[in-house]
N, C-alpha and C positions, 0 to 999 in steps of 0.2 A: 518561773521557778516553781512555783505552785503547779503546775498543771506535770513537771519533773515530780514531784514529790507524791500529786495522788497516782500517779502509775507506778509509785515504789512503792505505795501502801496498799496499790490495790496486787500488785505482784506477789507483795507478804501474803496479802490473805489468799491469793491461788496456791501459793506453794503449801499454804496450811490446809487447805482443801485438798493437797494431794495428798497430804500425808492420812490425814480424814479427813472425810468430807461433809461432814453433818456439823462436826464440832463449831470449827470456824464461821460458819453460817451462824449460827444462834449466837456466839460472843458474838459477829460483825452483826447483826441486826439488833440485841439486846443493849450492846453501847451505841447503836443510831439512831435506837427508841427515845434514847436519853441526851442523844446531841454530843455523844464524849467522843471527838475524833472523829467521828464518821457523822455524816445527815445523809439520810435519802429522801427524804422529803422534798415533793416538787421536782425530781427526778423521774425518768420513764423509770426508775427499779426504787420507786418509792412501798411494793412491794416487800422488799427484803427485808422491812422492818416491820410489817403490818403482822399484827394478832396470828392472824387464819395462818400465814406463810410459817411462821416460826412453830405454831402447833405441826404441821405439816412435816417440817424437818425432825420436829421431835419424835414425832409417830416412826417416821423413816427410821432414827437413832436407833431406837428402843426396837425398832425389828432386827436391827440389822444386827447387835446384841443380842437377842434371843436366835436369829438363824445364823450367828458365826459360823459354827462347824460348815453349813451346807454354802457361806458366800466366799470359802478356801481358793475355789481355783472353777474354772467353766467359764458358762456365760456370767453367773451371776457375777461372780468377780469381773468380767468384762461389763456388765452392768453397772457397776461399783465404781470404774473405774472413767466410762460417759458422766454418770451423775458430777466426782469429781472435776470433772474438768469442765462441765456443764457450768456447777456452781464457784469455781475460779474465773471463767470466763464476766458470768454476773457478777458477781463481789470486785473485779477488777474494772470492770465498765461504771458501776457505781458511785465506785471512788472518784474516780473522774468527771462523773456526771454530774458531781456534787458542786463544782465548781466549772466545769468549764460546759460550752457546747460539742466540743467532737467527744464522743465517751468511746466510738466505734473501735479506736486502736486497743481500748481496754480490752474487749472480748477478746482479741488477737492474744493479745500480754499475756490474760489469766489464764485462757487455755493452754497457753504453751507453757508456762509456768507450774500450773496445777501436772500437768501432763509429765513434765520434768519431773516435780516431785514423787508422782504417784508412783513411776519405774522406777528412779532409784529408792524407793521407802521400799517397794514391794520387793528389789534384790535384794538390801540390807538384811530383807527380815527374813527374805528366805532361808539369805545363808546362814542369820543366827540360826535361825530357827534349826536347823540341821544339827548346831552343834550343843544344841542344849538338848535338859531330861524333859519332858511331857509338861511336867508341873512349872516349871521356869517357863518354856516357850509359851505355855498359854498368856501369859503375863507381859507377853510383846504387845499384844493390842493396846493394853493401857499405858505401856510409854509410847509408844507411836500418836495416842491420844491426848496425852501429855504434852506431846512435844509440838502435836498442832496449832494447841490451845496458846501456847508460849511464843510463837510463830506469830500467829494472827495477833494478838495483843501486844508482841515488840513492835509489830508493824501500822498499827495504827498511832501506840503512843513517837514511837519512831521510826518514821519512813525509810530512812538511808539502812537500816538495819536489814532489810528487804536485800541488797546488796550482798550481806554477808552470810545471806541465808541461800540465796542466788546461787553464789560460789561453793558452799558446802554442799548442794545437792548434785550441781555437776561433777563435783571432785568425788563426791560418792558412786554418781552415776561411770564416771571414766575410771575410777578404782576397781570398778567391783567387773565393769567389762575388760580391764587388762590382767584382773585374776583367772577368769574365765579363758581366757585368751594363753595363760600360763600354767592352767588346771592338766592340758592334754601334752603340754611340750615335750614333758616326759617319756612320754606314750610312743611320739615319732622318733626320740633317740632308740630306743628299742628295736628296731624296726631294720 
């Protein structure tokens, strides 16, 4: 049951990684610094908690805020989007590692979770984004960021929660492809 439970906390925090992926790194490392829910200690990703790693993310943060406009869309946003899934993969391998010996399914878990995440956040917000003024839309980063943070910390305090957050993003992700898929139907009655 234990070994059920860190792959649902490490699943929480990839999916928080998809939505951002700096945030949940620093709360998953800053409450494993402190033993609340998470330890990497004596783990191979006893790193994720250490000093130098978490300054590292933070420098990352703090760019990635000051070059907004320019990580929109291109590689860097494909960049954006490796790092996520990069650091879902660790943070879900960790949690595992924490208590058991195979952590190997974790990387599978969190990349495909973060990976989940990060395409239905990045539709969501397209498409608000579309329908808001300049002044509103810029203001999606900080709930997208909000919403990571909330993610990651229901999922460490409670794992099964990871589950309902699971299901919210694929319902996201198959809502916003059956919109798309209804956007042009119009289009061929015309025709």
């Amino acid at each position: 049951m234990d070994y059920v439970l860190d792959i649902l906390q490490g699943a929480g925090l990839a999916l928080a990684c998809g939505v951002h992926p700096f945030l949940p790194v620093l709360l998953a490392g800053a409450l494993a610094s402190q033993d609340l829910g998470l330890n990497f200690d004596g783990t191979a990703f006893a790193f994720l908690e250490e000093g130098w790693f978490l300054l590292a993310v933070t420098v990352a943060l703090v760019l990635s805020v000051v070059l907004r406009s320019r990580l929109q869309s291109g590689p860097a946003q494909s960049a954006l989007l490796g790092i996520a899934i990069g650091f879902g993969a660790l943070l879900c391998a960790g949690s595992v590692d924490d208590r058991s010996d195979v952590w190997w399914p974790g990387l599978l878990v969190g990349a495909a979770c973060a990976a989940l995440a990060a395409e239905a956040t990045r539709a969501v917000l397209a498409r608000t984004r579309r329908r808001l003024d300049a002044e509103t839309a810029a203001a999606l980063p900080l709930y997208a960021a909000g919403v990571s943070v909330l993610i990651a910390g229901l999922s460490v305090a409670l794992p099964p929660l990871a589950l309902l957050a699971l299901g919210f993003f694929g319902r996201l992700l198959a809502g916003g492809r059956r919109r798309e898929g209804e956007k042009y139907a119009g289009l061929r009655i015309l025709r």
